[in-house]
Backbone as a printed PyTorch tensor [residue, N CA C, xyz], in Angstrom:
tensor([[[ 166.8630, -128.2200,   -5.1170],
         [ 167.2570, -129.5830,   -4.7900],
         [ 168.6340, -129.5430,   -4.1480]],

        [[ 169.0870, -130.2970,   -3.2460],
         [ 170.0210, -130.2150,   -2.1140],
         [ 170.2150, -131.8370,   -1.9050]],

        [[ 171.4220, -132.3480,   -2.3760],
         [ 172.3640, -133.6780,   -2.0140],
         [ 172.8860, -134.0960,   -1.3160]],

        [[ 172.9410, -134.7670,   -0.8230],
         [ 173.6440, -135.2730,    0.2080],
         [ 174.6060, -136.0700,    0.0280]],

        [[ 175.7450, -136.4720,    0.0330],
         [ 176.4450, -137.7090,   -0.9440],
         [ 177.2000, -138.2270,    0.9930]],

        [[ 176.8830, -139.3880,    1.1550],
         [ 177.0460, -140.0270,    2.6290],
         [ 177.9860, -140.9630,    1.9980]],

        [[ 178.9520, -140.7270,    2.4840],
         [ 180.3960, -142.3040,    2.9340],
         [ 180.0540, -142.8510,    3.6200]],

        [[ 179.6180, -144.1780,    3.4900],
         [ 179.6830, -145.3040,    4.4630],
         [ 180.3210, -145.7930,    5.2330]],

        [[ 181.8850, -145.3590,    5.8500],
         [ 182.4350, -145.9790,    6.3500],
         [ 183.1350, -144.7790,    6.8930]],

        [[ 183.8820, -144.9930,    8.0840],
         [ 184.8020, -144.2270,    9.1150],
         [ 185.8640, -145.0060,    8.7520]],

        [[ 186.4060, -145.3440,    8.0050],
         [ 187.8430, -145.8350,    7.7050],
         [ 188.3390, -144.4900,    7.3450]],

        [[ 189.8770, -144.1790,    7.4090],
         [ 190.6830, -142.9900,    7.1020],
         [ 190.8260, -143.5440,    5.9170]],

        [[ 191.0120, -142.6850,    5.0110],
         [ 191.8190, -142.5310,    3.2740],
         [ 190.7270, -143.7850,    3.0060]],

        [[ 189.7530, -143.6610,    3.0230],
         [ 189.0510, -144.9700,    2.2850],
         [ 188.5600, -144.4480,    0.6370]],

        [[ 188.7460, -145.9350,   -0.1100],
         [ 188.2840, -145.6050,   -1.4000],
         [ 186.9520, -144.8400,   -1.7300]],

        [[ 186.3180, -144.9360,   -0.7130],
         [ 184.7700, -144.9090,   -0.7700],
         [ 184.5020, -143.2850,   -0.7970]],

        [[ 185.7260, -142.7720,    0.1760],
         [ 185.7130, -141.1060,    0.2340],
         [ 186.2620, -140.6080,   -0.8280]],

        [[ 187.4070, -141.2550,   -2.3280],
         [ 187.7070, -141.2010,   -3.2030],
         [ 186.3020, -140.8200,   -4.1770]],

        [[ 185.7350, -141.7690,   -4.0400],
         [ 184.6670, -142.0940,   -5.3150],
         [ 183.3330, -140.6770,   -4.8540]],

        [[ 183.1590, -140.8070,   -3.5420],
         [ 182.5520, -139.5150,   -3.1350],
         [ 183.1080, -138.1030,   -3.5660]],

        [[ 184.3390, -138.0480,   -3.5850],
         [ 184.7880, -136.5850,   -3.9710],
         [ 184.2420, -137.0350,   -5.6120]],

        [[ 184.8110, -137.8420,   -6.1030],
         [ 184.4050, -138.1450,   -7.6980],
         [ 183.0140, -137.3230,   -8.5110]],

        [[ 181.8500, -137.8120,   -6.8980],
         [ 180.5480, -138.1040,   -7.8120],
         [ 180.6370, -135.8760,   -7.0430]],

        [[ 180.9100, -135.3660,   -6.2660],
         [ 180.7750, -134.1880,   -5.9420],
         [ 181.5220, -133.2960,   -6.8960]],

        [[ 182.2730, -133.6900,   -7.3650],
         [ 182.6740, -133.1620,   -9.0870],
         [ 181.6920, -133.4460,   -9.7730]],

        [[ 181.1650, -133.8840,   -9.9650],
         [ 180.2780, -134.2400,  -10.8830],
         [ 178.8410, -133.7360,  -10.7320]],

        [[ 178.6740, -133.7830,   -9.4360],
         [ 177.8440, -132.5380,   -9.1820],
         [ 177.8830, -131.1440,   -9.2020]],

        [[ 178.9800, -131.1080,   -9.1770],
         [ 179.4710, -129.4900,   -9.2170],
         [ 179.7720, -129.1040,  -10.5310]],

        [[ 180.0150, -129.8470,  -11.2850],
         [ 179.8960, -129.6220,  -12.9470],
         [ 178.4820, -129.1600,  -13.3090]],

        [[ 177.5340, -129.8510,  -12.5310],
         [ 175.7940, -129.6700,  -13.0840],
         [ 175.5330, -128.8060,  -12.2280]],

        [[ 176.3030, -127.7930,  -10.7630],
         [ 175.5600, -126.8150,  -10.6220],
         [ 174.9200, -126.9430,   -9.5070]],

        [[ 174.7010, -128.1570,   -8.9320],
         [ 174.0280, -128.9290,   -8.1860],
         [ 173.9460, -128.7040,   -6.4580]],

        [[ 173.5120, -127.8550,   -5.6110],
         [ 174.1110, -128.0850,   -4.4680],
         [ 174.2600, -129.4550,   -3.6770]],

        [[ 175.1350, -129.6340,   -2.9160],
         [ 175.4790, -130.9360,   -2.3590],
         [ 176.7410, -130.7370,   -1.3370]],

        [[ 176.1940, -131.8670,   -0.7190],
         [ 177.5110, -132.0260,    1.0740],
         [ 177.6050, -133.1890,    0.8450]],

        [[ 179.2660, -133.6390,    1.3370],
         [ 179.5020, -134.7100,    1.6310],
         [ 179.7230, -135.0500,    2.8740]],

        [[ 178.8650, -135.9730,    3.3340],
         [ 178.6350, -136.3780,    4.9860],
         [ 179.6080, -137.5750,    5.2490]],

        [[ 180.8880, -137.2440,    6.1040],
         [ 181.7340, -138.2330,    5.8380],
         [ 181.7310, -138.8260,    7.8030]],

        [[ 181.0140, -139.8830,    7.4880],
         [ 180.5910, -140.9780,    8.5050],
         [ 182.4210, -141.0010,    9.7120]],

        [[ 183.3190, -140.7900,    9.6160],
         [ 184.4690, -140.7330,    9.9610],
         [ 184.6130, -139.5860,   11.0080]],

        [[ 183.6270, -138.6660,   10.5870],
         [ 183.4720, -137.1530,   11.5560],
         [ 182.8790, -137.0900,   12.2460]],

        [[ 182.1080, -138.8170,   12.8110],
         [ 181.0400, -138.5900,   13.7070],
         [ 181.5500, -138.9160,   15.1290]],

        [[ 181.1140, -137.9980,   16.3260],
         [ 181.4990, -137.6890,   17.6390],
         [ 181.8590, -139.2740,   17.8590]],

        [[ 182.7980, -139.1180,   18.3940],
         [ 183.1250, -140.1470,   19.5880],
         [ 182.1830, -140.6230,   20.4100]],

        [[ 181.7070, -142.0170,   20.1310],
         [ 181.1210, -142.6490,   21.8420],
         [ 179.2150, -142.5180,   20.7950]],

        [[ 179.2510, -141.9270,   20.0090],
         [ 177.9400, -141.5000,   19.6510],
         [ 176.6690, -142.8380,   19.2640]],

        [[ 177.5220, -143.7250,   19.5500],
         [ 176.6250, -145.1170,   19.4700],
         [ 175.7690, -145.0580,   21.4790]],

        [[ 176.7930, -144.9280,   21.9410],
         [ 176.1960, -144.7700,   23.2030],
         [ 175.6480, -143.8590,   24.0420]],

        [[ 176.0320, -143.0530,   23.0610],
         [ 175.0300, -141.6200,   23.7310],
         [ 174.1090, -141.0170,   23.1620]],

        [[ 173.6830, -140.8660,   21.9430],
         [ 172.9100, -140.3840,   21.1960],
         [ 171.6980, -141.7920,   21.0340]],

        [[ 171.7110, -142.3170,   20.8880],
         [ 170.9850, -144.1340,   20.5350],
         [ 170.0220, -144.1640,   21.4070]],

        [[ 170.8340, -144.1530,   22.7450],
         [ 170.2050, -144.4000,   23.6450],
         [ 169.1190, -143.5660,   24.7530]],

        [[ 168.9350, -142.5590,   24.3700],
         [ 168.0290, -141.4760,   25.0390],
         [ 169.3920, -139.9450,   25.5790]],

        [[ 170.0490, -140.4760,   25.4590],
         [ 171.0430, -138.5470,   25.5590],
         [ 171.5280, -138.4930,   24.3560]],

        [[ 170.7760, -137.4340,   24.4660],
         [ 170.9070, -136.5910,   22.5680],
         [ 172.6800, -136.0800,   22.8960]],

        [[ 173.7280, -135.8390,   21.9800],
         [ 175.1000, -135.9120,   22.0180],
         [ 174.7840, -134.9520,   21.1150]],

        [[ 175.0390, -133.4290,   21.7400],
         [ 175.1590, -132.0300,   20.6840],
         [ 175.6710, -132.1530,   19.4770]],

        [[ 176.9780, -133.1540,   19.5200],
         [ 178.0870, -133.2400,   18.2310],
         [ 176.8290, -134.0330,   17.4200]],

        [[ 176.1040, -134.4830,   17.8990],
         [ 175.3740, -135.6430,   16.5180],
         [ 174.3450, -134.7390,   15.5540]],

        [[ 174.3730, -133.6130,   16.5220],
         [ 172.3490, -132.6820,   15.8940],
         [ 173.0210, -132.7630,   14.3940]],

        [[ 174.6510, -131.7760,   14.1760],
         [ 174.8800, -131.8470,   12.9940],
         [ 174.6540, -133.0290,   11.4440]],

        [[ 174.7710, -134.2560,   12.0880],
         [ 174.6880, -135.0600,   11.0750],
         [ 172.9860, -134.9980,   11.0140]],

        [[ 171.8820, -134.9290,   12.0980],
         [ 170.7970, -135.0990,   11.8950],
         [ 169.9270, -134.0310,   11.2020]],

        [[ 170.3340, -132.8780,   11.2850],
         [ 170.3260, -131.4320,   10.0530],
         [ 171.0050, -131.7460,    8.8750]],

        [[ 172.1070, -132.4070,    8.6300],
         [ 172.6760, -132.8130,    7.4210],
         [ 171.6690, -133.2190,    6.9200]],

        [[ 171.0000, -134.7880,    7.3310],
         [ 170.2800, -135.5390,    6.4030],
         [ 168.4200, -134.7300,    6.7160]],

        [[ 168.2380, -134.0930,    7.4080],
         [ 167.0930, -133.2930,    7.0300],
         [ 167.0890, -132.1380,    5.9130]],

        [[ 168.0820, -131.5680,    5.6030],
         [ 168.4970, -130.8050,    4.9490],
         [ 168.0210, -131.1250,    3.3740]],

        [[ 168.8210, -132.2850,    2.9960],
         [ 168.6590, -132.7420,    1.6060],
         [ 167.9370, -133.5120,    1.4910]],

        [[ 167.3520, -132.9780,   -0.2520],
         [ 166.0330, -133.9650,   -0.6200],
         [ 166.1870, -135.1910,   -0.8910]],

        [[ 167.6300, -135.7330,   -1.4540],
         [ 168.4690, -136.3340,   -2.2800],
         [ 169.3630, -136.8760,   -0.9710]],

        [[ 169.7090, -138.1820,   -1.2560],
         [ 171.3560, -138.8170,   -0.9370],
         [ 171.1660, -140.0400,   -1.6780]],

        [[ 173.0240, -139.7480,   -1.5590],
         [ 173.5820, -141.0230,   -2.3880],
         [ 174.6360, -141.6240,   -1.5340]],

        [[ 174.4610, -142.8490,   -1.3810],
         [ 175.3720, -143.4470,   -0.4490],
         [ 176.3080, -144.4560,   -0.8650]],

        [[ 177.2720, -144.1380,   -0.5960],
         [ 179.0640, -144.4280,   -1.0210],
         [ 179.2810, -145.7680,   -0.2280]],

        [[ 178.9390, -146.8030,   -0.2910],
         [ 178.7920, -148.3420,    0.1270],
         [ 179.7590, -149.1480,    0.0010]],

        [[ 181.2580, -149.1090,    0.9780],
         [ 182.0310, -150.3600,    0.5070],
         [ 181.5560, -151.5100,    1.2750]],

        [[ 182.0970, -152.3260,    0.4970],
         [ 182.1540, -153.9220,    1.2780],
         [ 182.5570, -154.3790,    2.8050]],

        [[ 182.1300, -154.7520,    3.6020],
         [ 182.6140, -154.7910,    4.7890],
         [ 181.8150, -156.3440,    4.8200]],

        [[ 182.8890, -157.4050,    4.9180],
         [ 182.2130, -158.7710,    5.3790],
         [ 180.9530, -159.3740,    4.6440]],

        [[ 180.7930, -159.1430,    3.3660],
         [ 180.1030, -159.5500,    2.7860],
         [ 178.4570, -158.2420,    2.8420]],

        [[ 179.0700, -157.7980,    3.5450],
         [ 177.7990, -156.7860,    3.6680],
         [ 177.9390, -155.2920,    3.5330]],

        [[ 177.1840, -154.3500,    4.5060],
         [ 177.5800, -152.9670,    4.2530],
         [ 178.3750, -152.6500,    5.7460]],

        [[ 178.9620, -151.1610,    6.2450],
         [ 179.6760, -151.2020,    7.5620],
         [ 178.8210, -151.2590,    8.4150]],

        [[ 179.0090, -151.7170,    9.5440],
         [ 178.3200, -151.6990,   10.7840],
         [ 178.5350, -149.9200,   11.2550]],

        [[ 179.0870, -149.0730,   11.3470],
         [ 179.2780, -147.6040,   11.4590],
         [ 177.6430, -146.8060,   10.8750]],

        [[ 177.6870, -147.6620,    9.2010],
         [ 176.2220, -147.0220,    8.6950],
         [ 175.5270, -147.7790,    8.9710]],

        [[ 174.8650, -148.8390,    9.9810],
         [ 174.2200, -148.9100,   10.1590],
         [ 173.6000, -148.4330,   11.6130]],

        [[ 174.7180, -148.4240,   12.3960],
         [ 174.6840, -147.0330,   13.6190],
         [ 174.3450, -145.8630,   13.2160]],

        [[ 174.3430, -145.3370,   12.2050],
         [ 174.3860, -143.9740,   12.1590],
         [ 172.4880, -143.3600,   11.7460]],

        [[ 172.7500, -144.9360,   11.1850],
         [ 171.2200, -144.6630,   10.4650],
         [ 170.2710, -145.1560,   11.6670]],

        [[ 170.5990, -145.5680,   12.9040],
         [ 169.7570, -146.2820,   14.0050],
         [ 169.6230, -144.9420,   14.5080]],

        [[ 170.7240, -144.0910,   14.5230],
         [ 170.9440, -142.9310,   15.5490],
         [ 170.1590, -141.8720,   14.8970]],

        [[ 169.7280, -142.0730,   13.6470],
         [ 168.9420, -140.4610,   13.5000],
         [ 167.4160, -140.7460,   14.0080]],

        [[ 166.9880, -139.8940,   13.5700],
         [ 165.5170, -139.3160,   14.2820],
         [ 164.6040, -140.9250,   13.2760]],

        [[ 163.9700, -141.1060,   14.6660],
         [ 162.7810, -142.2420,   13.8250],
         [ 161.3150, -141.7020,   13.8870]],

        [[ 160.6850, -141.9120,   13.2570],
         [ 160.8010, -142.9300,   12.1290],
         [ 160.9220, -142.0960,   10.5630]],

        [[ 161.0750, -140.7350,   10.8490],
         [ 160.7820, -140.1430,    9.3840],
         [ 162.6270, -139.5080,    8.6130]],

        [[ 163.1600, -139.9060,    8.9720],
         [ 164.8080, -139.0670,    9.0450],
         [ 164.6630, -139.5420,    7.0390]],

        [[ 164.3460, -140.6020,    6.7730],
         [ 164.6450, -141.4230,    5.3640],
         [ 163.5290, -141.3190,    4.3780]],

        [[ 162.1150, -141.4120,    5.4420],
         [ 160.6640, -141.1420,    4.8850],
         [ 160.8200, -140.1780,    3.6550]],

        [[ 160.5060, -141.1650,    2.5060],
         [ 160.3070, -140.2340,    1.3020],
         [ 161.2810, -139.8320,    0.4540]],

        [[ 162.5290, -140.1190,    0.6550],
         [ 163.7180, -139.3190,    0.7520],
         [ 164.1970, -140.1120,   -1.0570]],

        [[ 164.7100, -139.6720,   -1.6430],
         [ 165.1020, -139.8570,   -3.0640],
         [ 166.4840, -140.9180,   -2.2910]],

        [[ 166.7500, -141.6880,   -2.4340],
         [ 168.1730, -142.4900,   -2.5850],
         [ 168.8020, -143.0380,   -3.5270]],

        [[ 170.4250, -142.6730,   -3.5720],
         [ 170.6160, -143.8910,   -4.9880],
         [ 172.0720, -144.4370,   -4.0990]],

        [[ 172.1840, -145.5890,   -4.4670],
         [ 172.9790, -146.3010,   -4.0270],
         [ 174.2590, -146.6130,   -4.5850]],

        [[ 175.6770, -146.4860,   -4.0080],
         [ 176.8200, -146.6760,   -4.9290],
         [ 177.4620, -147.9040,   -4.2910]],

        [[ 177.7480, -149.3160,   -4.9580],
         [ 178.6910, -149.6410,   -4.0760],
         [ 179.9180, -150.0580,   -4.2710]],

        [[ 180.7720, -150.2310,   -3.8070],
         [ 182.5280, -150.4490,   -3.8480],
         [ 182.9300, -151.5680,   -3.5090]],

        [[ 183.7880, -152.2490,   -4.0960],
         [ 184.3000, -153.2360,   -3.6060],
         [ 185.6730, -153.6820,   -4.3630]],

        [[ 186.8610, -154.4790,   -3.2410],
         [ 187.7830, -155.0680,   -4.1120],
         [ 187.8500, -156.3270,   -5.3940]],

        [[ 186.6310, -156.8410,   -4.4610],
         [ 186.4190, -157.7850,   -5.0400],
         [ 185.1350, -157.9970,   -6.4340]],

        [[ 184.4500, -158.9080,   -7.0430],
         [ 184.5300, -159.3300,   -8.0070],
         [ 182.5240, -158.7250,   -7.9290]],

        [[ 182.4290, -158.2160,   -6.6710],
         [ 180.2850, -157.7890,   -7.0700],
         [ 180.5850, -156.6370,   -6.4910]],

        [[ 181.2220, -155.8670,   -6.4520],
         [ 180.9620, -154.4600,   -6.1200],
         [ 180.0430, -154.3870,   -5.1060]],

        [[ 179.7020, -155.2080,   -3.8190],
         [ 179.0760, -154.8810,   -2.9900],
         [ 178.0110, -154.7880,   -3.2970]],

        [[ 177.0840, -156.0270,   -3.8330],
         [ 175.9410, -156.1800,   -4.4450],
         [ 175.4910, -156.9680,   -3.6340]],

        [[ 176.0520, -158.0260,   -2.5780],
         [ 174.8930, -158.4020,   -1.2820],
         [ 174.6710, -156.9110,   -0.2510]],

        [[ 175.6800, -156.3540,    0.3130],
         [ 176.0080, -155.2110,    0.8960],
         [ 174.5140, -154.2800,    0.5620]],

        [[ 174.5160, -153.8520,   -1.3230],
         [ 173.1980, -152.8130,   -1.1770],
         [ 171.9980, -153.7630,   -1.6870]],

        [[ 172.3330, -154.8800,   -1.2160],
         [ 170.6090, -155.3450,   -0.9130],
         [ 170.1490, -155.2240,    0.4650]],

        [[ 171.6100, -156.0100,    1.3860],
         [ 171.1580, -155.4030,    2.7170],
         [ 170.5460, -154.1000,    3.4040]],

        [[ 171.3240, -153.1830,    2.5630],
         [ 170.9310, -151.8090,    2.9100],
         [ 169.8810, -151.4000,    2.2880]],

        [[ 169.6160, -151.8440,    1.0040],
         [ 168.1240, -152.0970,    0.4810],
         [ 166.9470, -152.1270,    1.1910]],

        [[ 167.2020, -153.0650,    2.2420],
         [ 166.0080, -153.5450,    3.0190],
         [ 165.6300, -152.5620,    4.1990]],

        [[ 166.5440, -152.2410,    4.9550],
         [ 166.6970, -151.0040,    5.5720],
         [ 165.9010, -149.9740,    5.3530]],

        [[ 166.3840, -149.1650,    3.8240],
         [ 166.0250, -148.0120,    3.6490],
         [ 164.3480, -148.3570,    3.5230]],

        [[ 164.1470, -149.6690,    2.6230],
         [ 162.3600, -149.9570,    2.5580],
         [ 162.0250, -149.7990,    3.6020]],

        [[ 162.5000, -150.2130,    4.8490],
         [ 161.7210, -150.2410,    5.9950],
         [ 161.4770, -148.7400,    6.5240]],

        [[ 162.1260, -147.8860,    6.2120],
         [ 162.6390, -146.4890,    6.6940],
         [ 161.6920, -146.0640,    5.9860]],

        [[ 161.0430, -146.1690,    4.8780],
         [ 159.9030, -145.7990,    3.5780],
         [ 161.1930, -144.7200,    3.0340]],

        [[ 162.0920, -144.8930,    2.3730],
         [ 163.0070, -144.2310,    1.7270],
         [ 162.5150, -144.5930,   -0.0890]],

        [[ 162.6450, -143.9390,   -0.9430],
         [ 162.5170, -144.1520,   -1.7800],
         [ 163.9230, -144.0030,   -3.0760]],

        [[ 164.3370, -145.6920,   -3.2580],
         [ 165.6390, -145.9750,   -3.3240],
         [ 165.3600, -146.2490,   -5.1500]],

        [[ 166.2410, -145.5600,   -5.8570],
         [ 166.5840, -145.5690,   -7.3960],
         [ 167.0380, -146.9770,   -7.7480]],

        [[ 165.9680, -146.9650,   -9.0510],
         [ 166.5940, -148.6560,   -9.3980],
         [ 167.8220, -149.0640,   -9.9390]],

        [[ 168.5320, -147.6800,  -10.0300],
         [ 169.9580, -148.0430,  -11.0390],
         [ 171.2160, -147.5910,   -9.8340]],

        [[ 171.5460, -148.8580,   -9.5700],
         [ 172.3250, -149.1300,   -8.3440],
         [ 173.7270, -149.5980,   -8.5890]],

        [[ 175.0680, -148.9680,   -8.6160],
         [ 176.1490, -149.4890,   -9.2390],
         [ 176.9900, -150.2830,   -8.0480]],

        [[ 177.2700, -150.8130,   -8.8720],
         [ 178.1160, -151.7450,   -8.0490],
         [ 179.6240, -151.8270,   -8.5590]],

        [[ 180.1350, -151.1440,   -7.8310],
         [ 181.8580, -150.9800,   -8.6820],
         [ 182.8100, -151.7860,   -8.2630]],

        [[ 182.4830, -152.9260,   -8.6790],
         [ 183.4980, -154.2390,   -8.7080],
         [ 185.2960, -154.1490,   -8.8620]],

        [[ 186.2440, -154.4270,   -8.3730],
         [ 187.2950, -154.5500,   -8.3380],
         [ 188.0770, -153.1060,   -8.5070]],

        [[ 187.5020, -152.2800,   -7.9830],
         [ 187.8390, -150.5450,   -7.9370],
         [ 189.2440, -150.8000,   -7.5200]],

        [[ 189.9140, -151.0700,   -7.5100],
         [ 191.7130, -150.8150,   -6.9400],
         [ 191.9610, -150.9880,   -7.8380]],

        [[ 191.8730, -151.8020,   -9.5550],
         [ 192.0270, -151.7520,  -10.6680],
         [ 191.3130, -150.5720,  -11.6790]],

        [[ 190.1860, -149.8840,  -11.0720],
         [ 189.7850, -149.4400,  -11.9010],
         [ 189.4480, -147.6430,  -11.5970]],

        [[ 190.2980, -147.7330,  -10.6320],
         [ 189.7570, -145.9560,   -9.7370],
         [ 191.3270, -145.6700,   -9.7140]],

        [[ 192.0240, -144.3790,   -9.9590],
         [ 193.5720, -144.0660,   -9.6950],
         [ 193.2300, -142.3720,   -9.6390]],

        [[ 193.8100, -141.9270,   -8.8980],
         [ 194.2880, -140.5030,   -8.9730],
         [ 192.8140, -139.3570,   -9.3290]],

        [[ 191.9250, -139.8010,   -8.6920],
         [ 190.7840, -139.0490,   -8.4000],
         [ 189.6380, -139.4680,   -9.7910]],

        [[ 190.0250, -140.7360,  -10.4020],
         [ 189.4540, -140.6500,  -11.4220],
         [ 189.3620, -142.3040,  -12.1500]],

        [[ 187.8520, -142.5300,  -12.7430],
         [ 187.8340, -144.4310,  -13.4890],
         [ 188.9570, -144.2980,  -14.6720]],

        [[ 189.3810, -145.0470,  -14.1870],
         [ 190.3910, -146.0060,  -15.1730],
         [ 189.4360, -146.6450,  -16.3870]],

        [[ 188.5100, -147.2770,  -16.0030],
         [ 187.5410, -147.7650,  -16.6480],
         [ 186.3500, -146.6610,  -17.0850]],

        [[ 186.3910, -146.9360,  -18.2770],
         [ 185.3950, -145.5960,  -19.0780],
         [ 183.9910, -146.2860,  -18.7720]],

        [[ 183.5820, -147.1270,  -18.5600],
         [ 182.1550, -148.2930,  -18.5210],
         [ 181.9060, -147.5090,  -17.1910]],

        [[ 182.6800, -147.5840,  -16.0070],
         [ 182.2840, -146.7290,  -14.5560],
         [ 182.0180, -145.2300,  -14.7080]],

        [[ 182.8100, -144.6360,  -15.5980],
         [ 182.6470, -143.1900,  -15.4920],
         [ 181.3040, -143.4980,  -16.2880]],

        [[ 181.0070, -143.8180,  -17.2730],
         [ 179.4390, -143.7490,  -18.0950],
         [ 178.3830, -143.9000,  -17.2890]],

        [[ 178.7980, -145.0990,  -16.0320],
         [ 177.4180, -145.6790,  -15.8600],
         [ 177.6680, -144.6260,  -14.3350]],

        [[ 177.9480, -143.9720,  -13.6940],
         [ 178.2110, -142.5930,  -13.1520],
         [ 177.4320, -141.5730,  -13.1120]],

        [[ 177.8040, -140.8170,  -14.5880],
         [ 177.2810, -140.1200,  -14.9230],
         [ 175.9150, -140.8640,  -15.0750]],

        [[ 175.2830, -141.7520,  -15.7370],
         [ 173.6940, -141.8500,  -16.1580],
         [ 173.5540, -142.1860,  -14.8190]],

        [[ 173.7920, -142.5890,  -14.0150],
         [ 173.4220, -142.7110,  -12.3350],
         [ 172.7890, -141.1740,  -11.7590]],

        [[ 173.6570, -140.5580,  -12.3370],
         [ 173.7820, -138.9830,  -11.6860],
         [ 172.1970, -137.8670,  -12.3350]],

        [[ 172.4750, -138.2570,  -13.7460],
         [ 171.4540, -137.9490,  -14.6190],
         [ 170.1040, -138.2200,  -14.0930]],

        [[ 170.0470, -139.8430,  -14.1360],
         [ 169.0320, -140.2620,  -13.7170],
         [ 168.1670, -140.0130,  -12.5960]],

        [[ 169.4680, -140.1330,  -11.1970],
         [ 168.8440, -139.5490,  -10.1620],
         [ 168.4580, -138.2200,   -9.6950]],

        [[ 168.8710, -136.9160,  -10.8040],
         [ 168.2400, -135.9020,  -10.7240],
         [ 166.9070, -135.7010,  -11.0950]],

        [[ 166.5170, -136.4780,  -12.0270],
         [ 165.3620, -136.5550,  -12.7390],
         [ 164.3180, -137.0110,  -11.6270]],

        [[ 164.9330, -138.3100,  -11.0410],
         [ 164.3150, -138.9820,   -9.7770],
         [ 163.3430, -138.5290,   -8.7180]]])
């Protein structure tokens, strides 16, 4: 079994790449192989060149990334009430229709505010159904994380618990 743990967002120093190194400790405690695919590293211009019928060499990499693993988990902050527009380019840009087909998903999401990006992974919810992805029902939503994430690690013991049984769970998955 082979992970994938995907950041949602091309923001620099984003929380979201915080909580990703988090859950890759945590995989690496269980042994687990796993990559973190950080959406921020993707080629320049690659909405307009890869999308559109010229395949962009720099992109094959992300599209072997997510063929690679059986597993991903995707690192979801808030952007406008929803998820980033970046992941949803990225996910237009891989191979259709099978890139997601089948694929184990569990969903993480982030936010400053008060739902942890709980409209955000319904949106993306709908997505992955359409993709025939097969998305884990235990979906966190990490509400007001600037209070509760510091120095590589939850402040809040309730996040690290429900984490780990996220992690548990979705191996089993």
């Amino acid at each position: 079994m082979s992970i994938g743990i995907i950041i949602g967002t091309n923001r620099e120093n984003s929380i979201s790449a915080k909580i990703a190194d988090y859950y890759s400790d945590r995989l690496t405690e269980r042994n687990l192989s796993h990559q973190v695919i950080n959406l921020k590293d993707l080629p320049a211009g690659f909405v307009f060149s890869h999308m559109f019928g010229t395949a962009d060499p720099e992109f094959a990499p992300f599209q072997e990334s997510i063929d690679r693993h059986d597993k991903l988990i995707f690192i979801i902050p808030e952007y406008n009430g929803s998820f980033p527009g970046v992941l949803k380019a990225f996910v237009d840009a891989l191979r259709h229709p099978d890139s997601f087909s089948r694929k184990k998903i569990a969903l993480v999401g982030v936010s400053s505010g008060a739902y942890g990006n709980s409209v955000g992974l319904s949106h993306f919810s709908d997505v992955l159904a359409y993709l025939n992805a097969d998305i884990l029902g235990l979906r966190l939503k990490l509400a007001n994380i600037l209070a509760h994430f510091s120095n590589g690690a939850f402040t809040f013991e309730v996040y690290a618990r429900f984490v780990e049984k996220q992690i548990d769970t979705f191996v089993e998955f």
